[in-house]
C-alpha positions as CSV (number, residue, x, y, z in Angstrom):
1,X,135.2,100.2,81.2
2,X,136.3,98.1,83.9
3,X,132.3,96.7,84.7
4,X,132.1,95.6,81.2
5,X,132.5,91.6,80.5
6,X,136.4,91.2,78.8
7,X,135.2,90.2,75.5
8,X,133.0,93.0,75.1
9,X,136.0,95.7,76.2
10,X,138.2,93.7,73.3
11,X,135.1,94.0,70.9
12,X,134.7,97.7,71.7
13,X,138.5,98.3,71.4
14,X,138.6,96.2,67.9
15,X,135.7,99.2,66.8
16,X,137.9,101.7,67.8
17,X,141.2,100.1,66.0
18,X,138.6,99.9,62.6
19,X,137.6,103.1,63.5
20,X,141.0,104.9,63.3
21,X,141.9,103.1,60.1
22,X,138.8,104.6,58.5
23,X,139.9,107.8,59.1
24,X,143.8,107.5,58.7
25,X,143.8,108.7,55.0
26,X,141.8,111.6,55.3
27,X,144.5,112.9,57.5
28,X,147.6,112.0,55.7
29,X,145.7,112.4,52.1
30,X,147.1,116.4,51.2
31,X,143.7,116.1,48.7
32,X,141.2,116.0,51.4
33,X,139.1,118.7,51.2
34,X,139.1,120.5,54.9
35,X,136.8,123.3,54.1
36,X,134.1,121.0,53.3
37,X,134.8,118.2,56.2
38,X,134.8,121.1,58.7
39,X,131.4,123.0,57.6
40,X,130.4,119.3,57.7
41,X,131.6,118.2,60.9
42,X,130.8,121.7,62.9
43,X,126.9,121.0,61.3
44,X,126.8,118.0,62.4
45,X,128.2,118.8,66.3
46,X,126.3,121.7,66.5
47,X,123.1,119.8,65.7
48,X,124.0,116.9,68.4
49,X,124.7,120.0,70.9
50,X,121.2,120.7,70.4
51,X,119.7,117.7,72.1
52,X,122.6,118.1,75.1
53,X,122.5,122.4,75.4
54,X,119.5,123.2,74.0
55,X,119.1,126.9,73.3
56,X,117.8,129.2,76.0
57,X,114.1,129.2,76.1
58,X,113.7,125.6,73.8
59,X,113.8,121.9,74.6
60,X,114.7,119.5,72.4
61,X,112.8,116.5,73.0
62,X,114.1,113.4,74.4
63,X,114.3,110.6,71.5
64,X,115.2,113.1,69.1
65,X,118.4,111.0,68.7
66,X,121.6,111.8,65.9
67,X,121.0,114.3,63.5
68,X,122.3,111.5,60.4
69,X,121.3,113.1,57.6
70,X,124.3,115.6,58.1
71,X,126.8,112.3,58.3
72,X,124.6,110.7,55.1
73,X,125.4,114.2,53.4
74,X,128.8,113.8,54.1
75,X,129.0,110.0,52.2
76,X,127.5,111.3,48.8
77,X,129.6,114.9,48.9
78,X,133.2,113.5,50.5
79,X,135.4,110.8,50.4
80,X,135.1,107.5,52.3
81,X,137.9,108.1,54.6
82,X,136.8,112.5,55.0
83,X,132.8,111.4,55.7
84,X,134.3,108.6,58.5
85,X,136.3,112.0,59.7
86,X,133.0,113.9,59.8
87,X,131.1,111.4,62.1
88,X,133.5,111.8,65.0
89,X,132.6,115.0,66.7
90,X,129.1,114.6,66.4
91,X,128.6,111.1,67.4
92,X,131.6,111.7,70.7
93,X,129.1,115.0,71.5
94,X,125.9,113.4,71.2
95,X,123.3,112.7,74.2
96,X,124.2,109.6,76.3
97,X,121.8,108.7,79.2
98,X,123.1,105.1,80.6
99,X,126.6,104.3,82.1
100,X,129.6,104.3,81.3
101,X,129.0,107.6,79.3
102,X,132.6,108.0,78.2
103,X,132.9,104.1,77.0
104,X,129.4,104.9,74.8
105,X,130.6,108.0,73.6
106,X,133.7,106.5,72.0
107,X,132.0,103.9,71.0
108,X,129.0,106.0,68.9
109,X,131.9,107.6,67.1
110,X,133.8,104.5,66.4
111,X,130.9,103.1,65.4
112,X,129.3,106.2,63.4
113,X,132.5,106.6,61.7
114,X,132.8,103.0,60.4
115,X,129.6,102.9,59.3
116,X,130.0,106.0,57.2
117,X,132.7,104.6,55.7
118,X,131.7,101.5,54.3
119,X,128.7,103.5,53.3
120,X,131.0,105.5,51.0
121,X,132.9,102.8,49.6
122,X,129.6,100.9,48.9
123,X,128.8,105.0,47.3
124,X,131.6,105.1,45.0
125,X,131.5,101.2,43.6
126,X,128.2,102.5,42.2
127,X,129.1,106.1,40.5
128,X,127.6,107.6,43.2
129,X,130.3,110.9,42.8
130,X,130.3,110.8,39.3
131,X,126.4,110.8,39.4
132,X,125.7,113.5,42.0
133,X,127.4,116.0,40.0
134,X,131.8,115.6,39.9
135,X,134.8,115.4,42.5
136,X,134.3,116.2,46.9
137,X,133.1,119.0,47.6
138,X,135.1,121.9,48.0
139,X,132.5,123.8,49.9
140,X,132.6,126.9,47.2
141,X,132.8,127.1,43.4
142,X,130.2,126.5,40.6
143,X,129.2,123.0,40.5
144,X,130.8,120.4,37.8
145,X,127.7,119.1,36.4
146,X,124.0,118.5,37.6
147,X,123.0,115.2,39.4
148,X,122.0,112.5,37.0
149,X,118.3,111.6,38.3
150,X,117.2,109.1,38.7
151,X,120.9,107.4,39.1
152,X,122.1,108.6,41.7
153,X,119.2,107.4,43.8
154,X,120.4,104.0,43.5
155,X,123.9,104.7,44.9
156,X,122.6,107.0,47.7
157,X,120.3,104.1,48.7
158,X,122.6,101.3,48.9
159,X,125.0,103.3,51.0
160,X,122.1,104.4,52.9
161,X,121.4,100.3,53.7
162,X,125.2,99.5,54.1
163,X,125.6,102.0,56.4
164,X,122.5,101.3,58.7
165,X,123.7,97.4,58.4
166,X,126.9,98.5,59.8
167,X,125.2,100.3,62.9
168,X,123.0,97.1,63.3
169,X,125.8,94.4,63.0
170,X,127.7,96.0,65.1
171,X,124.8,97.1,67.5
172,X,123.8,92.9,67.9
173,X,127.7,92.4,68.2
174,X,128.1,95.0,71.5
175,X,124.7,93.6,72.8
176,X,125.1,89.7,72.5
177,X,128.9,90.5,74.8
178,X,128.1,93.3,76.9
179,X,124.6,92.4,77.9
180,X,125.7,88.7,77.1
181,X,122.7,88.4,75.2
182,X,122.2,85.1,73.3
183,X,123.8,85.5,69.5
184,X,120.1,84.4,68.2
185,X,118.5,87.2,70.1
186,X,120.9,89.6,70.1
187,X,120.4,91.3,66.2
188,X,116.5,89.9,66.5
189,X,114.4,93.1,65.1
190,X,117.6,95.7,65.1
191,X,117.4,95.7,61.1
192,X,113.9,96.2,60.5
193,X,113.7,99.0,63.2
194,X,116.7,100.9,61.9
195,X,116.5,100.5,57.7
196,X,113.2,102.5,57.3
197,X,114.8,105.5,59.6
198,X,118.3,105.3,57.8
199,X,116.9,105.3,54.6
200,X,114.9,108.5,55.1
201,X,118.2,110.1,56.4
202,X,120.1,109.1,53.3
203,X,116.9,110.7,51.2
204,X,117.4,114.4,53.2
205,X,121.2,113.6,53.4
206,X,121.0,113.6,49.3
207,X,118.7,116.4,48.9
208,X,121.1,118.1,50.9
209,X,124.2,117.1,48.6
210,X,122.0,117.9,45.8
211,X,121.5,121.3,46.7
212,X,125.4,121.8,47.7
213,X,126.5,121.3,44.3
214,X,123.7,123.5,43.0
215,X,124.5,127.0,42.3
216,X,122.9,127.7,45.2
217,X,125.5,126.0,47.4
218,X,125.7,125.4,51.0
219,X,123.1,128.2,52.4
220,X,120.2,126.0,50.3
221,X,121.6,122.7,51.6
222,X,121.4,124.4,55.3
223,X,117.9,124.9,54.3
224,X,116.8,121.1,53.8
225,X,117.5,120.4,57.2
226,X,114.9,122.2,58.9
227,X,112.0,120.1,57.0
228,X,114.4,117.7,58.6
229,X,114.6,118.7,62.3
230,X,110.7,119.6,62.3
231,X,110.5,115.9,61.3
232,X,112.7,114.4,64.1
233,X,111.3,116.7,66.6
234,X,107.5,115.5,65.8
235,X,108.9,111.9,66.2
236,X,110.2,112.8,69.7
237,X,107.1,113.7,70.6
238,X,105.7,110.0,69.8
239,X,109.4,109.0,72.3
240,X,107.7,111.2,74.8
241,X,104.2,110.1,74.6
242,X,105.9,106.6,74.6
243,X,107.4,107.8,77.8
244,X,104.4,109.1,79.3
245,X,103.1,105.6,78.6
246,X,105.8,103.7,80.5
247,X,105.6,105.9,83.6
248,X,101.9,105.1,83.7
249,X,102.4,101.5,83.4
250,X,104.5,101.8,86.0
251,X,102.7,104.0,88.5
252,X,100.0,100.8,88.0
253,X,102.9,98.2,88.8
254,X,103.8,100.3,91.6
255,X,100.6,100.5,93.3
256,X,99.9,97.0,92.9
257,X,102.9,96.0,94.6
258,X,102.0,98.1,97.6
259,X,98.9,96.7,97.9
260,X,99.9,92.9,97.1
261,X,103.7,93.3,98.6
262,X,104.2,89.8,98.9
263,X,103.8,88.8,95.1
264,X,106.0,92.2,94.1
265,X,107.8,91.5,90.7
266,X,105.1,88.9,89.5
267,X,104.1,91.4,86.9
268,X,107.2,92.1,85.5
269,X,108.0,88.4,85.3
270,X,104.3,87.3,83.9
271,X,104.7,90.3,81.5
272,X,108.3,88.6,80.2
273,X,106.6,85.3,80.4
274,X,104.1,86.1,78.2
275,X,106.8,88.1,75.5
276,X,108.0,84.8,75.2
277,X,105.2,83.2,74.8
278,X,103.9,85.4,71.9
279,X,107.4,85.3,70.3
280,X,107.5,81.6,69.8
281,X,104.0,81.6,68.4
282,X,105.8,84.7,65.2
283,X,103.8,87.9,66.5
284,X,104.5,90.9,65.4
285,X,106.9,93.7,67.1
286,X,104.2,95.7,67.7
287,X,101.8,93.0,69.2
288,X,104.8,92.0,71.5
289,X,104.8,95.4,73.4
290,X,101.0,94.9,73.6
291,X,101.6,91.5,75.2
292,X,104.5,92.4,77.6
293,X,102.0,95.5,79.0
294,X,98.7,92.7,79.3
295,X,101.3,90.6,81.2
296,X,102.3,93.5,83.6
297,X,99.0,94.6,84.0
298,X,97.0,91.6,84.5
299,X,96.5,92.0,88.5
300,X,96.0,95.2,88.7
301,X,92.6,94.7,89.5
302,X,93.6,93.9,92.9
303,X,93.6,97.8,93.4
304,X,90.1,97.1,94.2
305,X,90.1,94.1,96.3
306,X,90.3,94.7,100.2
307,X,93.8,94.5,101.5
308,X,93.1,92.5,104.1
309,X,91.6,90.0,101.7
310,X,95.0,89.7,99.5
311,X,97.2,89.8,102.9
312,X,94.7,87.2,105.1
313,X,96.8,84.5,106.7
314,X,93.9,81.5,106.8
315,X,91.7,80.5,104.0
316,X,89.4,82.1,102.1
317,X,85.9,82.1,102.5
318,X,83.1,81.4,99.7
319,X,81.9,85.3,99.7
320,X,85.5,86.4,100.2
321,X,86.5,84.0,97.3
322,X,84.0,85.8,95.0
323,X,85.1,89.3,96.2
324,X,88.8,88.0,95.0
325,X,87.2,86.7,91.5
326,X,86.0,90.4,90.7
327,X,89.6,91.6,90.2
328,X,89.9,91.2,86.4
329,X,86.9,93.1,86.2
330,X,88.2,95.7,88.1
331,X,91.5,95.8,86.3
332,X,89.2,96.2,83.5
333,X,87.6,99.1,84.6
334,X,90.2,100.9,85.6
335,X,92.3,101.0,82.4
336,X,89.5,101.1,80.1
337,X,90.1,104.9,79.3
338,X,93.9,104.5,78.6
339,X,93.5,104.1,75.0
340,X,97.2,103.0,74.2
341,X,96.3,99.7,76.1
342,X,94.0,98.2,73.3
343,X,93.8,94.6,73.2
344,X,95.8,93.9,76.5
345,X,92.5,95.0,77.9
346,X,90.7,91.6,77.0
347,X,93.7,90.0,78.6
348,X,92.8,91.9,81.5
349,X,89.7,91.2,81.9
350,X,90.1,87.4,80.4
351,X,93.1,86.0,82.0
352,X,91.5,84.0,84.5
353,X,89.3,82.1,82.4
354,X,89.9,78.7,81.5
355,X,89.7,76.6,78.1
356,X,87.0,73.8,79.9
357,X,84.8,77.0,80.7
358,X,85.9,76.8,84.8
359,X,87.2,80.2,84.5
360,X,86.3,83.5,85.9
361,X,84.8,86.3,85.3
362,X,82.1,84.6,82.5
363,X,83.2,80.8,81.8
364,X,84.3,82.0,78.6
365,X,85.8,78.7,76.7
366,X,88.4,77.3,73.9
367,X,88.6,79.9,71.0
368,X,86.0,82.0,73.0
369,X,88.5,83.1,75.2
370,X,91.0,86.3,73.5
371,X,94.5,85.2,72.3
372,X,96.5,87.5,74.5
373,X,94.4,86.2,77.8
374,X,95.2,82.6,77.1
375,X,98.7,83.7,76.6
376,X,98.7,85.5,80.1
377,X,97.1,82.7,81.8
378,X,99.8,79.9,81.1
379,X,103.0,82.5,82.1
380,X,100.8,83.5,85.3
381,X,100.3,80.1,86.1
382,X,104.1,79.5,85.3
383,X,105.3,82.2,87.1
384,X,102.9,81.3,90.3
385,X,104.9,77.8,90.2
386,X,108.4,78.8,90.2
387,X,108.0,81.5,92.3
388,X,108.8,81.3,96.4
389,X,105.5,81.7,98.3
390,X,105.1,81.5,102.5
391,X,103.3,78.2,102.0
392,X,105.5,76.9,99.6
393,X,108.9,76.4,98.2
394,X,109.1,77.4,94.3
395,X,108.8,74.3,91.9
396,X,112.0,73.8,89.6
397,X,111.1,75.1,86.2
398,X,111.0,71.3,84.9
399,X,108.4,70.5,87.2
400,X,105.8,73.8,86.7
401,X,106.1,72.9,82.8
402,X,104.9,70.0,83.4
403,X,102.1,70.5,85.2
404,X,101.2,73.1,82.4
405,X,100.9,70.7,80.2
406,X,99.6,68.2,82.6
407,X,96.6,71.0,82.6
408,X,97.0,72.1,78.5
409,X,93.9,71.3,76.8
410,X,91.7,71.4,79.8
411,X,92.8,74.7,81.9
412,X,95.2,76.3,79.5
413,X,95.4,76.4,75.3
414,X,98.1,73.9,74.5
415,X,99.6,76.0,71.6
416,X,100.4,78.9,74.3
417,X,101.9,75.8,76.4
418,X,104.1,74.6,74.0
419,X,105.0,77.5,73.1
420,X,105.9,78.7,76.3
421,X,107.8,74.8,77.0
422,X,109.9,75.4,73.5
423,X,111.1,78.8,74.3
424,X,112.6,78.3,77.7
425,X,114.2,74.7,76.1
426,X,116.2,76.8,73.7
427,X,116.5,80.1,75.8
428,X,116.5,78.8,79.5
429,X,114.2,81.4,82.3
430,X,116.3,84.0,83.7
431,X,113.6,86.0,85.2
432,X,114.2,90.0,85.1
433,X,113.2,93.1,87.5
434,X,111.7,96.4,86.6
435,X,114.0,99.6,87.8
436,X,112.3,102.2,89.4
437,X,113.3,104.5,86.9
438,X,111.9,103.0,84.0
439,X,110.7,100.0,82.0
440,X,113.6,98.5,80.5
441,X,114.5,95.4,82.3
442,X,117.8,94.5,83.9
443,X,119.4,91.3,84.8
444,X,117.9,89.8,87.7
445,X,119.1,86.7,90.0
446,X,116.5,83.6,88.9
447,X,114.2,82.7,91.7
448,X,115.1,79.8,93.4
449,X,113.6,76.2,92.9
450,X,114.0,73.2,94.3
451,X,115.8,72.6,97.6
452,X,117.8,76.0,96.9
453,X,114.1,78.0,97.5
454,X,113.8,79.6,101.5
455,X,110.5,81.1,101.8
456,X,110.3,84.7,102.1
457,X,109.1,86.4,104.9
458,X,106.6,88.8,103.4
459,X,103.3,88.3,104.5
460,X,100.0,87.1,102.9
461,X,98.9,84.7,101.1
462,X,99.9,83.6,97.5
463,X,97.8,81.2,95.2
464,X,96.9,78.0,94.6
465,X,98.6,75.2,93.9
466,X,97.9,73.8,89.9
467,X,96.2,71.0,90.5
468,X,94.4,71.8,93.7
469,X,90.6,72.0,93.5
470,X,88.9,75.4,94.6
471,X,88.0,74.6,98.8
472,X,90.7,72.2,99.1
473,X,93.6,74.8,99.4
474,X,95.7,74.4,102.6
475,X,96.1,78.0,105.1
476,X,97.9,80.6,103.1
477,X,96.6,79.6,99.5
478,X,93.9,80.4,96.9
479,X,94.4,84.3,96.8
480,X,93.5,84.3,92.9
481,X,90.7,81.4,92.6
482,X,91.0,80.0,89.1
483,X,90.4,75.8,87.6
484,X,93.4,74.8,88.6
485,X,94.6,77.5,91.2
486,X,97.8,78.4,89.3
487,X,97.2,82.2,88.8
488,X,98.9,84.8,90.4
């Protein structure tokens, strides 16, 4: 608790305070029905012990995340304050795999708890009770009535929303403090992932409360969640493919380092480059992940190139500079199999040509050249600039922006320039590392520019200065040959 920034302690402590009020009335209420809050909340445990103890000869996949439909179930059959009551055990109990565990663990609950609240308020404004069928749920007894179709479906989906709203606002709220993410960024994309998911849950959790008030009571509401679980499960097996993925990405990132040691992290920080990039210019979620991984990957044709070509202290020669220009068509050829790539491929291959037609590998030009190569191109050059080499101090970020757009129009697409110029205006460049564990980026100190820059002492060779025509570089430069020298 200590390691997290003082506003975000106070913020997680305020969720906790909310969190306890929720629930405060369920345990002082003497109408609260305990049979069906315990079935309810020893369901929904068990379920999360799943993922932490799975049985003795299973696995539960990783990614399989909380089991909500039991907590949703608990909304439409409970009161507000008993369905807040439910979430606790469950959401304290449930799998946890970065530090501090025991801060996350009370926060999930708090936050599970207050989300299942409002989600039961917004329930009951709508008739949700009266329309599912009478009063909570006693857990035995005939039912009241039968649901009232196709009603209720319009309560159980509002509560569904409010209570995935709830987990996203307050999701943004512990990221923008914690991670000290900016405010703008911080809830960017939470909603849209989350809704579809939530909503789903709230569809089995009211099957489920459908089938408790039926006559057949709780044994056929045990019975929608395995349709349920079979469903999660399948989607843990896209987590894990996604995770295979990653540590294949990496392995290539890895290797490339090795090989090129002294331009280690340029991947990472061309592949965040290039997210921004393509965020400015409105794509799509799913076409950012394919940018990020063309950034990354873009050099790791270099697998191919000699090493004492990418580590030579003194200037290239002409056949030496051509054996350097084959390296996007190596990177090419080596991930051409991995399927998942798709069109960071082209960037791969692509991300040295240049909009005049000076490029390499074919003098592709203008619109000829793919979208996510251009993209790559500008945030290699950029990172090439600002980055520390043996021949150079790094530029200050000012300076490399404008020499890309010194060079936009003639060496790099000026809508991927200005792109790239608006989003660090508004957002600033605070350049991130890869762990060795996986993909997700952590804080990392920003290189140094200016007078503050001190060479590093790796050896070899970086490239090019922008600007610099090809067999004019001074010793040390011109490791990737491009127009105007600036890639990586």
């Amino acid at each position: 608790m200590r390691a997290l920034p003082p506003g975000a302690r106070a913020y997680i402590l305020c969720a906790v305070l909310v969190a306890a009020t929720c629930v405060t009335p369920a345990l002082t209420d003497s109408g609260t029905p305990w049979a069906a809050v315990a079935v309810l909340a020893v369901l929904y445990l068990g379920c999360e012990l799943l993922g932490v103890c799975p049985l003795p000869g299973s696995r539960v996949p990783e990614g399989i995340g909380s089991f909500l439909p039991v907590v949703l179930a608990a909304v439409f059959l409970l009161p507000p304050a008993a369905a807040a009551l439910v979430a606790l055990p469950g959401a304290f109990a449930g799998t946890v795999v970065q530090r501090p565990a025991g801060v996350r663990r009370v926060w999930h609950a708090a936050q599970q708890a207050t989300a299942a609240w409002v989600a039961g308020q917004a329930y009951g404004l709508l008739r949700g009770p009266a329309a599912l069928g009478g009063g909570a749920a006693t857990g035995s007894g005939p039912p009241a009535e039968l649901a009232d179709f196709p009603y209720v479906l319009l309560p159980a989906a509002v509560a569904a929303v409010a209570f995935s709203l709830v987990l996203t606002a307050l999701d943004g709220g512990v990221l923008a403090l914690a991670e000290r993410r900016p405010p703008a960024t911080a809830w960017r994309g939470l909603a849209t992932r989350s809704l579809a998911p939530h909503c789903v849950h709230g569809l089995a959790g009211l099957m489920m409360a459908v089938m408790w008030r039926s006559p057949y009571g709780l044994p056929a509401a045990l019975l929608v969640l395995l349709p349920m679980y079979i469903s999660c499960w399948l989607f843990a097996q896209y987590h894990r493919e996604r995770g295979a993925h990653r540590a294949t990405i990496r392995a290539l990132v890895h290797a490339v380092d090795i090989k090129d040691r002294y331009t280690r992290g340029h991947s990472e920080r061309v592949g965040q480059a290039s997210t921004m990039i393509a965020r400015e210019l409105g794509m799509t979620e799913d076409r950012l992940e394919t940018v990020r991984i063309a950034g990354i990957l873009h050099d790791v044709g270099k697998l191919g190139v000699p090493t004492r070509l990418l580590r030579k202290d003194g200037p290239l020669t002409p056949q030496e500079r051509r054996i350097i220009e084959l390296h996007p068509e190596y990177g090419h050829e080596m991930v051409r199999g991995i399927g998942f790539l798709g069109e960071a491929r082209s960037a791969i291959l692509h991300h040295h040509e240049r909009v005049d037609g000076s490029g390499y590998p074919y003098g592709l030009t203008g619109e000829q050249i793919p979208v996510l190569a251009r993209v790559v191109a500008v945030a290699d050059a950029f990172d090439a600039m600002t980055s520390t080499r043996s021949y150079s101090r790094a530029r200050p970020v000012p300076v490399a922006l404008a020499e890309l757009e010194r060079c936009a129009g003639a060496h790099f697409d000026p809508a991927m320039v200005r792109a790239l110029v608006d989003a660090i205006g508004r957002t600033g460049w605070h350049p991130v590392v890869t762990s060795d564990e996986d993909l997700q980026v952590i804080p990392a100190r920003a290189a140094p520019t200016g007078d503050e820059a001190k060479p590093e002492p790796e050896p070899g060779p970086g490239p090019e200065r922008p600007g610099v025509p090809v067999g004019r570089t001074r010793q040390g430069a011109g490791r990737d040959a491009g127009g105007t020298g600036a890639g990586a």
